[in-house]
N, C-alpha and C positions, 0 to 999 in steps of 0.2 A: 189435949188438943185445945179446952175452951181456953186456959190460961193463955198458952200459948197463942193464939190468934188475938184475945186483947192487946196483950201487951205489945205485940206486932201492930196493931193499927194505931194505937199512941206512939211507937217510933213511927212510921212513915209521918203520925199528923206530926209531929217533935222537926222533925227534919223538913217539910215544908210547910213551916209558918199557919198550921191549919187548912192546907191545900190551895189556897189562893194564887197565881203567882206561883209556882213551882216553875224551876227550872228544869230544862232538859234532862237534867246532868242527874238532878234529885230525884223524877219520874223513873226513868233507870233503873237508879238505885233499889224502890221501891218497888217495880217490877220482879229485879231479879231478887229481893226479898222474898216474894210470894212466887216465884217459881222455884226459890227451893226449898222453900216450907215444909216443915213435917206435918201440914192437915194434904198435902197432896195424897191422892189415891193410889194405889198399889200400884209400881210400873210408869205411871204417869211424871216423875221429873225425871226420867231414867231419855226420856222420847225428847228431851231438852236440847240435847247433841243433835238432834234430828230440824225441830218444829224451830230453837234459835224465840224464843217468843219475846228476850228483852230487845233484839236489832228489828226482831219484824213490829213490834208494836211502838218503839222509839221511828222507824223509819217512819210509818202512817202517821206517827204525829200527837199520839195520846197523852192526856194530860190528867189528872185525878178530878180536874173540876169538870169534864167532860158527861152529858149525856149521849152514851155509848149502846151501839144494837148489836147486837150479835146473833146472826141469823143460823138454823138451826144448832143448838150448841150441843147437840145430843151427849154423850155421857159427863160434858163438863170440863173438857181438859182444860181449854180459857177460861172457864167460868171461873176455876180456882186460881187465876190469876186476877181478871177483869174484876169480879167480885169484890176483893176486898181494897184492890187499888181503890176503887172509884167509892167504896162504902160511904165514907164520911163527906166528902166534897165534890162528885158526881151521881147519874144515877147510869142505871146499867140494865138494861132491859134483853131478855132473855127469848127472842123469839123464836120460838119451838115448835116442833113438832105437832100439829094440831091434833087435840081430840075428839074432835067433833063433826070434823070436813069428813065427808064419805070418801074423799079417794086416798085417805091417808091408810096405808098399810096396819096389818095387826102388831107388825114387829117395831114402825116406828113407833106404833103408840105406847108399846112394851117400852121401848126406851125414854120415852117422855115419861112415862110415871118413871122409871126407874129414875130421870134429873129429879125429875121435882121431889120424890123422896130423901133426895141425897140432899136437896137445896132444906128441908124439913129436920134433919138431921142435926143438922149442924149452924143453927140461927146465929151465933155468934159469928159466920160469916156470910151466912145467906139470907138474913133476915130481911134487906132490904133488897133486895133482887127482885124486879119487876116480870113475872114471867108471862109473856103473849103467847097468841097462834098467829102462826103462819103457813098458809095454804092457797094456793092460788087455783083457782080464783076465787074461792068460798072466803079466804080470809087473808085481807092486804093490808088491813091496819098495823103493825108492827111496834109501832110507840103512839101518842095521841099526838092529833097535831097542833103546830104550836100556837096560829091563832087565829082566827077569824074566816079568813080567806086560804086558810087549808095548808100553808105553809107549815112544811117538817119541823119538830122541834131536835132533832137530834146534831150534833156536834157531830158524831162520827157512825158508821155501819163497817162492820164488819163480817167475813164471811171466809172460810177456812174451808177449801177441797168439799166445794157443793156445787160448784157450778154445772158437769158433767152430770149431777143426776137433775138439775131442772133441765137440761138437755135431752136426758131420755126420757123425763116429762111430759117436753115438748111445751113446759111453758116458762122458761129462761124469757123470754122477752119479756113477759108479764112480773117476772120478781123483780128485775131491773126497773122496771114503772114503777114495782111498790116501795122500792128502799129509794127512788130518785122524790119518789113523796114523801118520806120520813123524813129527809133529811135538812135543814136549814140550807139557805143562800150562801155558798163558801162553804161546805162543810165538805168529809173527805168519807169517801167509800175505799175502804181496805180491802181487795180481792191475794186471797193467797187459790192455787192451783196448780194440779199435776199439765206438766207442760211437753206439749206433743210436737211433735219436729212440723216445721212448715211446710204447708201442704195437704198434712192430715187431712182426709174427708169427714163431713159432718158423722157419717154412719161408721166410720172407724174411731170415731173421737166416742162416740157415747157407748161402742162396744169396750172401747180398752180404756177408759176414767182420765183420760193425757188429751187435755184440750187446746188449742193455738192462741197462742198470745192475739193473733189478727184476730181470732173471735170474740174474745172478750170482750175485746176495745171495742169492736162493730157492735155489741151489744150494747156497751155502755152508750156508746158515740150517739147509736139510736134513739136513747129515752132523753139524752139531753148531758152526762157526764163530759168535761174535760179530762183527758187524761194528763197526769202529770208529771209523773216518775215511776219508774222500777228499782228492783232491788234484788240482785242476784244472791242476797243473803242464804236464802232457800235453794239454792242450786245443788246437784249433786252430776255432776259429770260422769261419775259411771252408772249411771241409769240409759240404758240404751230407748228406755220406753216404746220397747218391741216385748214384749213375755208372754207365755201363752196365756194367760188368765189376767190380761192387762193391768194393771197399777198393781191388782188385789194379788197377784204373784208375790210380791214382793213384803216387807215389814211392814206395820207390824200383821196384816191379813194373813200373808204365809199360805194363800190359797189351795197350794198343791201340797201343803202336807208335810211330809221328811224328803219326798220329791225335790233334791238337787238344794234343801234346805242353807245348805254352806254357800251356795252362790247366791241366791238372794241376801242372807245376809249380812254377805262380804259388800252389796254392793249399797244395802242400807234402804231406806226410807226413797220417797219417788223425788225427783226433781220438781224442782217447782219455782213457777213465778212467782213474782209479790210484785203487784201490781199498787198504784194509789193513784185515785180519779180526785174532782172535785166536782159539788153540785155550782155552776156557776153563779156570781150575786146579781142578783137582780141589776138592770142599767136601770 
């Protein structure tokens, strides 16, 4: 694995001029270099057919010179992407599951050491991974900011099927504040999300993880985001987003067991939006 990952971070830097100045075309490339990597984790580029991660992170706009957030990243499936893209010509910050906030669960925090052992593991590509807490409201700093007067240093945030549990949090507004303050003037909030037929109520949205495109946006709209565009890349048309054990019926959760197992599978991974905001620039 370690050979293999250097020599893979001298071609991406080989092919964009040392990161600077990369083109769309050569991010991509780069991308889908390290999504089908042999240091991926067991299972994990298999989910590739599903999560789509060179269209969804090409669509949001990422670039390798980019300081990147990725809000909770619990076992890492982006991280072995994000990671090494951005190693040599961005920074990439890892904000996690906190261990210290009292209303963080025993099971999140089980999964937060289990990242950062993985991230321990393997320093030829997690060496320089920045890894935060984040917890609201015990802890809202996410990256530093970038100067003076409090302005975000970050290019980009990102956030992949969390929104539903700051919803049964009950404090979704207040993560929305804290990534609108990470982030630079013009910079772009990536929301991916299990998507709920219009109409949904708030208490059927946080019972079954399938949230309304109209919510998100009122959340963003709320702290201050532009929205900008969507991306149906993450769609899945046979997902009715009715099941008994909501989202978690379905792959890879598999909730119910050997339970009707052949129809969830047949119908795959949930639907989802992909959403892209901007923090607007300063007039």
């Amino acid at each position: 694995m370690r050979s293999f990952a250097l020599s893979a971070v001298l071609v991406c830097a080989s092919v964009f001029g040392g990161w600077v100045g990369a083109t769309a075309s050569s991010t991509s490339e780069c991308i889908e270099q390290w999504m089908n990597g042999p240091h991926r984790a067991g299972g994990n580029a298999d989910r590739n057919a599903f999560r789509h991660p060179k269209e969804t992170l090409t669509f949001f706009g990422l670039q390798p010179s980019m300081t990147v957030v990725e809000i909770w990243p619990s076992g890492g499936w982006y991280t072995e992407i994000l990671a090494p893209v951005l190693r040599d010509g961005g920074k990439y910050y890892a904000a996690g599951f906190s261990l210290t906030a009292k209303r963080t669960p025993a099971w999140r925090k089980k999964v937060q050491r289990e990242f950062q052992s993985k991230l321990a593991a393997h320093p030829e590509l997690y060496d320089r991974v920045i890894v935060t807490e984040l917890s609201i409201p015990e802890r809202t700093e996410m990256a530093p900011p970038g100067s003076a007067d409090m302005v975000g240093s970050a290019d980009m945030v990102l956030t992949f099927r969390n929104v539903h549990n700051w919803m049964k949090g009950d404090y979704a507004p207040g993560m929305f504040e804290a990534i609108f303050a990470a982030l630079k003037p013009g910079a772009v909030l990536g929301v991916v999300e299990h998507r709920a037929p219009k109409g949904t109520s708030r208490e059927q949205m946080v019972k079954s993880g399938y949230v309304t495109e109209s919510h998100i946006k009122m959340l963003a709209k709320n702290v201050g985001f532009r929205f900008v565009a969507s991306s149906e890349v993450n769609a899945n048309p046979k997902d009715t987003a009715d099941h008994p054990a909501g989202v978690w019926t379905l792959p890879p959760t598999l909730r119910l067991g050997n339970k009707d197992q052949a129809k969830y599978l047949a119908i795959g991974e949930s639907d989802r939006m992909t959403l892209r905001f901007i923090k607007p620039a300063r007039k």
